[in-house]
C-alpha angles and dihedrals in degrees: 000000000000124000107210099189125191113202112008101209139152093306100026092045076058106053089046091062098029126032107014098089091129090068122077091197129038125181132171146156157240133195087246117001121199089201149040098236141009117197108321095332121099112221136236149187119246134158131165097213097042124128092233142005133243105258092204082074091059091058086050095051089044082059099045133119095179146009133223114200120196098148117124116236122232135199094283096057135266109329096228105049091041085067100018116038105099084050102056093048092055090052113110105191100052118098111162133039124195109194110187108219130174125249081225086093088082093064122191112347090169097251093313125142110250138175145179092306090047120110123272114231115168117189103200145007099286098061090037093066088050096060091052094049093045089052089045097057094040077054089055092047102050098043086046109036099237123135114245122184120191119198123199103212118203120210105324126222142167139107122012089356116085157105084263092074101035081063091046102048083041102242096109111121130196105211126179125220113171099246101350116149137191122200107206138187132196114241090236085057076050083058107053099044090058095049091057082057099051089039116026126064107246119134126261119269149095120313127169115233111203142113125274086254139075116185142180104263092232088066092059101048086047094051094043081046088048098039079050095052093234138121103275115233111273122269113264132183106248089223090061099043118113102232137164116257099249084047101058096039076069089070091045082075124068128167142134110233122204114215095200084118112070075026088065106022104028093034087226103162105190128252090195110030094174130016084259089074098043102046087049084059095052093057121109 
């Protein structure tokens, strides 16, 4: 079988070296790539604002039998199916379709527990646009037959990106935000999600990916400083914190996400159930 990825980014670079073993033939692309290849994945070029379009990616979307999709969307749509749509219905090999979405669709559900069912209630442009997306590719899959999984990603950590080097380059903060919460997932747990999509028979549709506990950040930055063996940051009011704007719109949201769902229909059974874990694994 053949892995046609768009965007191969932090998770979906992942899931290429790690997890995609099922696949001979992995492509994917970047919006410029310096190389031919990186790891097992063969590169190509894709923009969505381009004049014109590979056609070398064509060829690779003729020959696949599913499709990763880690590309933002803008303003103006998902990238992929504004220049691509027509194209990936007509494909005949291509079966199955995992578009990676963000749990910040919810929006702020004042520290609740939500799942699949629960409202969407997106706060800015970004999450906007995913909801959109996320709307445009179910459509595909259901006038197409072709079975189309979202999954809503909470914050994503692993390797290299953590909050243990965020303690170690010194950037780490410990803000406090009476009763805020952060649901998380390790990129491997990523992985393997979207392996029972590309490999088990469970229907299409949206599924959160995220760990059985949410936590106050300021836990997780204490336990990785403890585990180190290092002071951990100073406390600091959140509301006096000097953030960036997209930073701060994070803590706007707060919500609690159950995960029952890729547990009882995917049969994912977590590697990294809570951030402790996780952090432990990510240890020299």
């Amino acid at each position: 079988m053949n892995l046609l990825i768009f965007g191969l980014g932090y998770s979906a670079g992942f899931y290429a070296a790690e997890a995609a073993q099922v696949f001979q033939q992995v492509t994917a692309t970047k919006r410029a790539p310096k190389a031919t290849a990186e790891g097992r994945c063969r590169l190509l070029p894709f923009d969505g604002d381009a004049d014109a379009i590979d056609p070398r990616l064509i060829e690779a979307l003729d020959a696949a039998d599913a499709l990763l999709v880690s590309a933002a969307p803008t303003a103006e749509g998902d990238p992929v199916l504004r220049r691509l749509a027509e194209k990936i219905a007509a494909t005949r090999r291509l079966r199955k379709i995992v578009y990676l979405s963000t749990i910040g669709v919810y929006g702020d559900h004042q520290g609740a527990w939500i799942d699949e069912t629960s409202e969407l209630r997106p706060s800015n442009d970004r999450t906007r646009w995913r909801v959109t997306a996320e709307n445009d590719w179910l459509a595909l899959g259901a006038r197409t037959g072709k079975q189309v999984y979202v999954l809503r990603l909470s914050g994503i950590y692993g390797p290299d990106r953590s909050v243990i080097e965020k303690l170690r380059d010194g950037t780490a903060k410990r803000l406090i935000k009476p009763g805020q919460v952060f649901n998380r997932i390790h990129v491997a747990d990523i992985a393997q999600t979207i392996n029972a999509c590309f490999t088990g028979s469970a229907p299409g549709g949206v599924y959160n990916v995220t760990d059985d506990e949410p936590a106050p950040p300021q836990d997780v930055v204490t336990y990785a400083a403890e585990l180190l063996g290092i002071e951990p940051p100073p406390e600091q009011e959140f509301v006096a914190a000097q953030l960036s704007p997209m930073a701060r719109s994070f803590y706007g949201d707060n919500k609690r996400v159950r995960n029952a769902k890729i547990v009882a229909d995917l049969g994912v059974k977590l590697r990294f159930p809570t951030y402790r874990q996780g952090i432990e694994a990510l240890l020299p």
